[in-house]
C-alpha positions as CSV (number, residue, x, y, z in Angstrom):
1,X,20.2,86.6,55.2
2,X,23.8,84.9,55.0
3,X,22.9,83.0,58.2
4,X,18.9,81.3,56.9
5,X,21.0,80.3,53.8
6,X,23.8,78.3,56.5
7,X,20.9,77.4,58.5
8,X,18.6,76.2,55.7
9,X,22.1,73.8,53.9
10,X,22.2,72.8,57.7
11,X,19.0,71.2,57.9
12,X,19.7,69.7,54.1
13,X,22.5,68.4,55.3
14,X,21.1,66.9,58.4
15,X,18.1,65.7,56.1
16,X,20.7,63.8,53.5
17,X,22.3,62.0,56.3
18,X,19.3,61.0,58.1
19,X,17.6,59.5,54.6
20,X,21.3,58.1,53.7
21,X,21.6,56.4,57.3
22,X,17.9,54.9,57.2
23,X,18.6,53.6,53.9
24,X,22.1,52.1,54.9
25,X,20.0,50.5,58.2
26,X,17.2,48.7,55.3
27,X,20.4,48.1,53.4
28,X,21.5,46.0,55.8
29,X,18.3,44.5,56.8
30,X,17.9,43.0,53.6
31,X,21.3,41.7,53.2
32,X,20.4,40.1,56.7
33,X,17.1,38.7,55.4
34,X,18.8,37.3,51.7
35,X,21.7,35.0,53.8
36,X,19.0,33.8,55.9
37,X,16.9,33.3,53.0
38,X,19.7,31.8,50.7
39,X,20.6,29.4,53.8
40,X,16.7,28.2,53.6
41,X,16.8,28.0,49.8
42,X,20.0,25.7,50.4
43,X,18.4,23.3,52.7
44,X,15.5,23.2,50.5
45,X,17.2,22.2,47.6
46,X,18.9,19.1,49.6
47,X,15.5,18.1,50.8
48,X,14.5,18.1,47.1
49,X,16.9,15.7,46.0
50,X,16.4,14.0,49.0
51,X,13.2,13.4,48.1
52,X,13.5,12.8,44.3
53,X,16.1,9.4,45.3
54,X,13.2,8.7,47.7
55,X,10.8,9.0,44.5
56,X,13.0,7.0,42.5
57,X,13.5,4.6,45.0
58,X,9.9,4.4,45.9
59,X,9.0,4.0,41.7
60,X,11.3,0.7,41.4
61,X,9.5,-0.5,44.5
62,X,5.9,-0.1,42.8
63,X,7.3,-0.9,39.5
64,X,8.2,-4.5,41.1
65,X,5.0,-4.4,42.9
66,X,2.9,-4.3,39.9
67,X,5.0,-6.9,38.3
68,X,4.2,-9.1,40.9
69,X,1.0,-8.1,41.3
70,X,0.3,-9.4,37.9
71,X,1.8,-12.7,38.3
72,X,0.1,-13.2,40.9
73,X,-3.3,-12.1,39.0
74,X,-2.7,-15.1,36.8
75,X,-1.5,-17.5,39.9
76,X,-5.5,-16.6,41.0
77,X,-6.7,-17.7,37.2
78,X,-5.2,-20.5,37.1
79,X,-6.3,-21.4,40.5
80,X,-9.5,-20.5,39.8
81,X,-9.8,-22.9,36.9
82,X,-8.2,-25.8,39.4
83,X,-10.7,-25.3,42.0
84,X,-13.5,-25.2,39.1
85,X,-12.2,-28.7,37.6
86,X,-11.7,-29.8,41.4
87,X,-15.5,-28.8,42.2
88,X,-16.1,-30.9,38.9
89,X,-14.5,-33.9,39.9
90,X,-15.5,-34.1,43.2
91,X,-19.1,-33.7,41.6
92,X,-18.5,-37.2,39.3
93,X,-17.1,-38.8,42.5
94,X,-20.0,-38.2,44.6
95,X,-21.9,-39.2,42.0
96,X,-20.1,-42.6,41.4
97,X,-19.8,-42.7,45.0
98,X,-23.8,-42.5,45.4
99,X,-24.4,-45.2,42.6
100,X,-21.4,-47.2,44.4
101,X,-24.0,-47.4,47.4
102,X,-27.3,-48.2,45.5
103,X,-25.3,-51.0,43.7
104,X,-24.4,-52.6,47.7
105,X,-27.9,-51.8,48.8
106,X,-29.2,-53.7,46.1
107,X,-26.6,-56.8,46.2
108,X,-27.6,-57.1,50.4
């Protein structure tokens, strides 16, 4: 009996370090996977502020945009009302112009 009480701490024993060794071996697995995760998470946080001067950058750019945008939106008014008064003058000018001619045809 004194040797299935050796014989059963034996395979306890055995059991213990076989658990204690698989759970050293996912241990270090995950240690493994965390520095190669940690090394990601620290280029991804560089890209981020990469990207937030680009953002920043990229938000002066349209802010300047717009501003010109809406000059230029009065530049077209203003044109727009040129072109109109142009369109009206060259109206009274064809018209002077046409009673410039009936004025010669008549004088011949």
């Amino acid at each position: 009996m004194d040797i299935l009480q050796w014989l059963f701490i034996g395979v306890l024993v055995y059991a213990i370090y076989y658990l204690i060794n698989k759970y050293e071996q996912r241990v270090d697995e995950l240690t493994r996977l965390i520095e190669l995760n940690r090394e990601e998470i620290n280029k991804n946080k560089e890209n981020i502020k990469k990207n937030a001067e680009g953002v920043s950058a990229n938000r002066e750019k349209i802010e300047k945009n717009a501003d010109g945008v809406s000059k230029n939106a009065k530049g077209v008014a203003k044109n727009k009302e040129k072109i109109q008064e142009t369109e009206q003058i060259a109206k009274r000018n064809k018209e002077i112009l046409d009673l410039n001619q009936d004025i010669i045809a008549k004088l011949k």
